[in-house]
C-alpha positions, 0 to 999 in steps of 0.5 A: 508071155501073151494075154488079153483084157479081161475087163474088155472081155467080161460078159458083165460088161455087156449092156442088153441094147447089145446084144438086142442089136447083134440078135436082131442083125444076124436074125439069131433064133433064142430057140436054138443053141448058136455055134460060132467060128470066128476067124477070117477067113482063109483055109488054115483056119479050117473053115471048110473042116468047120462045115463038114463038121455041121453037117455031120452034126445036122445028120446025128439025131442026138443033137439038139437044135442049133445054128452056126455063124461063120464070122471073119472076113475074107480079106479078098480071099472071094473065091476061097469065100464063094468056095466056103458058100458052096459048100454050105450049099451042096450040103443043104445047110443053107438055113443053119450057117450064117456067114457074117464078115464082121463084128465091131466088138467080139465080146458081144458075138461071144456073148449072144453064143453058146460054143465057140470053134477053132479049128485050126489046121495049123498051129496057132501061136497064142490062139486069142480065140481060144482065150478069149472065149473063155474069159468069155465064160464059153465053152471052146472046142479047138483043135489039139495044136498049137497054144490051144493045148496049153490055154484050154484045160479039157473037159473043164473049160473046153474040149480039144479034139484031133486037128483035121478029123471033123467027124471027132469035131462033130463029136465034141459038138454034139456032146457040147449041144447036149449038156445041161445048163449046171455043166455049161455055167460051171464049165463058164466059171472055170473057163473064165478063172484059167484065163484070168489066173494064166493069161490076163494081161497085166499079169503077165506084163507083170511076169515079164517086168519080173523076169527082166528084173532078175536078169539086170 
């Protein structure tokens, strides 16, 4: 059984000083919808998927105005980071990704975001990113392995795409970017109401106290 605090990850509990702090700190334009990919960073992950994912996103007319940060850090993975900065480069979307290494407290990065990535290239056991931005009422786009495919219900608190295509991630970005508000805050309600039905950790402590207690 795996689970997370959702009192620690609850957008109520955020305090504005905040998220002023982490808006003024990595120079976040209000104007523009901001995707984040939280992870450190190392090619699993799928960091250089997440980019070649942007820019097709960039290239598309249909999508909306938007800003990426790539948050984790590289642990002295340096030339995996300096390769992941290159890329950024050669596809000139300088002005559009951020690389943050990073973040005393994730609820807030979710917070101040719109969409949250995980791309994994291989699968993750649990996928805390998944769940965790879903008890953040965000909407989370993961590839389809691993515990993504049973922490996210598609089309109703996230969307799964094919791991290692990023011309599908972009797809599910775009559509993501285009959603009205009634769809994202109902999509939020739902996200948040999986994670505290299925994986709030003290259920599921619960669950295994009962699951050991039929077996004495």
């Amino acid at each position: 059984f795996r689970g997370i605090n959702t009192e620690y990850f609850d957008s109520k509990n955020i305090k504005d000083k905040e998220i002023d702090h982490i808006v003024n700190q990595w120079k976040i334009d209000k104007d523009k919808t901001l995707i984040l990919m939280p992870g450190r960073l190392t090619p699993w992950k799928g960091q250089e998927l997440f980019i070649e994912a942007m820019n097709l996103v960039n290239q598309n007319p249909l999508a909306k105005p938007f800003s990426a940060v790539i948050l984790g850090s590289p642990q002295g993975r340096d030339v995996y980071r300096k390769k992941l900065i290159n890329l950024v480069h050669r596809h000139s979307l300088n002005s559009k990704i951020t690389f943050i290494d990073k973040c005393l407290k994730m609820p807030v990065a979710y917070k101040v975001s719109d969409i949250i990535v995980s791309p994994s290239l291989e699968p993750e056991a649990f996928g805390r990113v998944s769940v965790e931005a879903q008890s953040m009422n965000k909407i989370i786009i993961a590839s389809n392995i691993g515990g993504s495919n049973e922490t996210i219900i598609d089309d109703k608190t996230g969307f799964l795409f094919e791991s290692g295509k990023p011309e599908q991630l972009s797809e599910k970005i775009i559509h993501a970017l285009n959603l009205d508000e009634i769809t994202l805050n109902s999509m939020g309600t739902e996200a948040r109401k999986n994670v505290i039905t299925k994986f709030n950790v003290d259920k599921m402590c619960f669950s295994t106290y009962l699951e050991y207690k039929k077996l004495i």
